[in-house]
Legacy VTK file of the C-alpha trace (Angstrom):
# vtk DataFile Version 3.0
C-alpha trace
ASCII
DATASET POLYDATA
POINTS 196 float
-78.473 -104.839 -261.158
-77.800 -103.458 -264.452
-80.762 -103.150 -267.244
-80.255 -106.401 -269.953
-80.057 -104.815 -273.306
-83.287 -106.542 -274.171
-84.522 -104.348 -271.363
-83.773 -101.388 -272.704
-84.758 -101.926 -275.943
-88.356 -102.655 -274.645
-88.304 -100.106 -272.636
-87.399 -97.729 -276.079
-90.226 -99.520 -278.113
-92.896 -98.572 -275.734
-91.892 -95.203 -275.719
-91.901 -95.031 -279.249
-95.491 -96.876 -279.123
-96.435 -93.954 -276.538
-95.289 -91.236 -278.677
-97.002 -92.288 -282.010
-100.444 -92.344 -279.973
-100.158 -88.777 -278.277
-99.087 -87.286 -282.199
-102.320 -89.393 -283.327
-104.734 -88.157 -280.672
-103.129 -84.336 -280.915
-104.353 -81.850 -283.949
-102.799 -81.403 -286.889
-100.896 -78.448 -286.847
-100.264 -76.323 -290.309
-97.529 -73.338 -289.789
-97.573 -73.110 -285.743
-101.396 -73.035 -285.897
-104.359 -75.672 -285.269
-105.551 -77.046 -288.652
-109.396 -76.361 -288.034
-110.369 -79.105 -290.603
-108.880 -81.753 -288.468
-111.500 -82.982 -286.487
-109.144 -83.828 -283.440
-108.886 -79.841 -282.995
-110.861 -78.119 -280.946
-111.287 -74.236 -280.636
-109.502 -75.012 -277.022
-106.548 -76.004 -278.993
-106.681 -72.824 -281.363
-107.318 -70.696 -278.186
-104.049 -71.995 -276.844
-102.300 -71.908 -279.857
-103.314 -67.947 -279.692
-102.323 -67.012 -276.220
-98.879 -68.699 -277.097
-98.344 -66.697 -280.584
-99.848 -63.580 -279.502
-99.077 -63.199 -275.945
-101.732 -60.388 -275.099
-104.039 -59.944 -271.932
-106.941 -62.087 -272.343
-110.549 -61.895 -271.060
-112.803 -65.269 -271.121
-116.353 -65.084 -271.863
-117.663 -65.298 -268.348
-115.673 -62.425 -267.656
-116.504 -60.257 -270.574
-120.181 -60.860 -270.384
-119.991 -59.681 -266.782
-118.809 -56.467 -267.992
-120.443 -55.542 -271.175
-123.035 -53.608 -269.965
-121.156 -51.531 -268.408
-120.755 -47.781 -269.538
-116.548 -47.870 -268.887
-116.340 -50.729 -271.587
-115.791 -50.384 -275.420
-115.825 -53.057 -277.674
-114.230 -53.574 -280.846
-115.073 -56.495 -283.054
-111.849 -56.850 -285.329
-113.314 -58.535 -288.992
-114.888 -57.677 -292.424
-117.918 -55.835 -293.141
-119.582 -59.140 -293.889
-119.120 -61.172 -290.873
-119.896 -57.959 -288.877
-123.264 -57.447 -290.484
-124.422 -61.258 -290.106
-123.931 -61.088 -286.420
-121.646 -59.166 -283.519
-121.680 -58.652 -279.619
-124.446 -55.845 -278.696
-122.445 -52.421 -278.408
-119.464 -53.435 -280.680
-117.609 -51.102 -283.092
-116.703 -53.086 -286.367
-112.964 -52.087 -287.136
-111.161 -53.120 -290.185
-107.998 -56.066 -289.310
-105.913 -53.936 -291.031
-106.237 -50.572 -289.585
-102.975 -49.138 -288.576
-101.927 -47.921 -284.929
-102.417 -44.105 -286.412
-105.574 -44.930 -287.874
-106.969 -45.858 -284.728
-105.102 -43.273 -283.042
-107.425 -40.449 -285.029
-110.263 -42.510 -285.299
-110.673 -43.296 -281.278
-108.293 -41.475 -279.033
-110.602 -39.461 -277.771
-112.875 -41.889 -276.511
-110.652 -44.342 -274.806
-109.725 -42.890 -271.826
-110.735 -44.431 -268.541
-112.135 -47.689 -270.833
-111.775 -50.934 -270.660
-111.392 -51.583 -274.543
-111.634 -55.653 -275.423
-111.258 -56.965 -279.187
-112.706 -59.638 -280.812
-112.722 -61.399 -283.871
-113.797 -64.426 -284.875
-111.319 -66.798 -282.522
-108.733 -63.826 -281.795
-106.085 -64.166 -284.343
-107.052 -60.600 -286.028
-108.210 -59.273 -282.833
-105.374 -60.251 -280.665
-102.657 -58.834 -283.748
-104.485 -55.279 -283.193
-104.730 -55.258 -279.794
-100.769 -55.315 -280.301
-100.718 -52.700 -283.006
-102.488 -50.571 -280.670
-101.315 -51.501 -277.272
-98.995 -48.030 -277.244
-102.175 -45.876 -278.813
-104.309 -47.476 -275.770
-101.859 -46.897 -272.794
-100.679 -43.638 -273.954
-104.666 -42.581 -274.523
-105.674 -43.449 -271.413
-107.491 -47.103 -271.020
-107.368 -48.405 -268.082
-107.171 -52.071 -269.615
-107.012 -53.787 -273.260
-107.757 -57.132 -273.567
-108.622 -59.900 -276.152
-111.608 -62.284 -275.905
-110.655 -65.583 -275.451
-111.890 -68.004 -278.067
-113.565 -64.764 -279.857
-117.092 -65.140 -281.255
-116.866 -69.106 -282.170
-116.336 -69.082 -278.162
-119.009 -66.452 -276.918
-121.650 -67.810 -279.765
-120.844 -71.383 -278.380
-121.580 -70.646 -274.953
-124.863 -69.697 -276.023
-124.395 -65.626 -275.254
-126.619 -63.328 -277.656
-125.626 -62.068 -281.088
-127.042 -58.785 -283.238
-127.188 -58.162 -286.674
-127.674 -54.787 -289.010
-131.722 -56.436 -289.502
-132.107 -57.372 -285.486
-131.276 -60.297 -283.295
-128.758 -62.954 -285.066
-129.336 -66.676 -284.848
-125.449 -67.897 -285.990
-122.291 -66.917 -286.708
-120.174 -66.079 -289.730
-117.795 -68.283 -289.968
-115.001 -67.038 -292.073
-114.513 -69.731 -294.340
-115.375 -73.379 -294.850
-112.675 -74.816 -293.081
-113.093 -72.494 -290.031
-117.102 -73.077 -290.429
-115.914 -76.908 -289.389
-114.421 -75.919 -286.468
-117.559 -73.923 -285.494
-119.642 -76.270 -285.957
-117.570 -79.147 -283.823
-117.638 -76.787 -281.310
-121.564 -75.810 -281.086
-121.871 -79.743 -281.279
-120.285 -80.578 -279.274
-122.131 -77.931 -276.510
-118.974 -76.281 -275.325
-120.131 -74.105 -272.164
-117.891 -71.083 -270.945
-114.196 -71.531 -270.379
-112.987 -69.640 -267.997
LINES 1 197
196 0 1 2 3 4 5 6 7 8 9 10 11 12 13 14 15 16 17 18 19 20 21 22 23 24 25 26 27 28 29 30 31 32 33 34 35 36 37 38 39 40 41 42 43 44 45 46 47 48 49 50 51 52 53 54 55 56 57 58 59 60 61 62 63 64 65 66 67 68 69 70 71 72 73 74 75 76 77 78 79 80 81 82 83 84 85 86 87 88 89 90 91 92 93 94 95 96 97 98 99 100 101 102 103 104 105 106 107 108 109 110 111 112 113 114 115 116 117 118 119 120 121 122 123 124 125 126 127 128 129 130 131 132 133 134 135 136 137 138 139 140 141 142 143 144 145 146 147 148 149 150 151 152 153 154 155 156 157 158 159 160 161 162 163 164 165 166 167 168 169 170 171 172 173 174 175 176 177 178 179 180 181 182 183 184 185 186 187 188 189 190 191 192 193 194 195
């Protein structure tokens, strides 16, 4: 029996109807990227939105914290002076976002063999963009992995792990600007845990 063409057009309505309510419940979405002042996004959107853009190996917060003790691991914490000195991971090297492949090269090519090297920034945007500046620098020098941390500090702050500063132990997290400082603070509200 063949669908009436009052059928279909019901059957078109609703799926209109269903469309409009997954764009209203989904975040608002500025150049390819999570608006962070929308308060339907979430860092798990912007996390996604960075593993799509900047397709490099990724390592979650469980997995980093399990390994940053260890003597084989070097950190880098990709962001400005400023957001370095209010608070960073234990052990972390602040490098500037903008530091070319050479750069790095001269600065840390001796030290990187047989390391697991993982950057950070403040949700991996800047971090993730060296890690693929550097990516030849690293294999060519010898690490035995290079990864970005998921979710970046917003995600390892959130998840309650411990933060430094230049005067001692840090109590919050710069948060780059207002807008992103909403996003933070949605997030630590909302008591996001580790994502794995």
């Amino acid at each position: 029996m063949a669908p009436t063409r009052r059928t279909v057009l019901a059957g078109a309505a609703l799926a209109i109807i269903a469309a409009v309510a997954v764009i209203a419940r989904a975040p608002h979405i500025v150049s390819g990227w999570p608006d962070p002042t929308d308060p339907r996004t979430t860092l798990a959107d912007v996390e996604a939105a960075v593993s799509r853009k900047i397709p490099v190996p990724e390592i979650s917060v469980p997995e980093f914290g399990d390994t940053l003790s260890q003597p084989d691991t070097m950190i880098f914490d990709v962001r400005e002076p400023s957001e370095f000195a209010r608070s960073h991971i234990s052990g972390a090297t602040r490098i500037d976002p903008g530091l070319s492949a050479a750069a790095f090269a001269a600065r840390f090519g001796n030290e990187i063999r047989g390391k697991k090297v993982v950057f950070y920034c403040a949700v991996g945007v800047r971090s993730g963009t060296m890690l693929e500046r550097v990516r030849s620098v690293l294999s060519t020098g010898g690490a035995t992995s290079a990864l970005n941390l998921k979710g970046g500090i917003f995600r390892w702050y959130a998840s309650g792990r411990p933060l430094v500063a230049d005067t001692g132990v840090a109590h919050d997290v710069h948060h780059y600007d207002e807008a992103w400082g909403k996003l933070l603070a949605r997030t630590v509200a909302a008591g996001t845990h580790d994502a794995r």
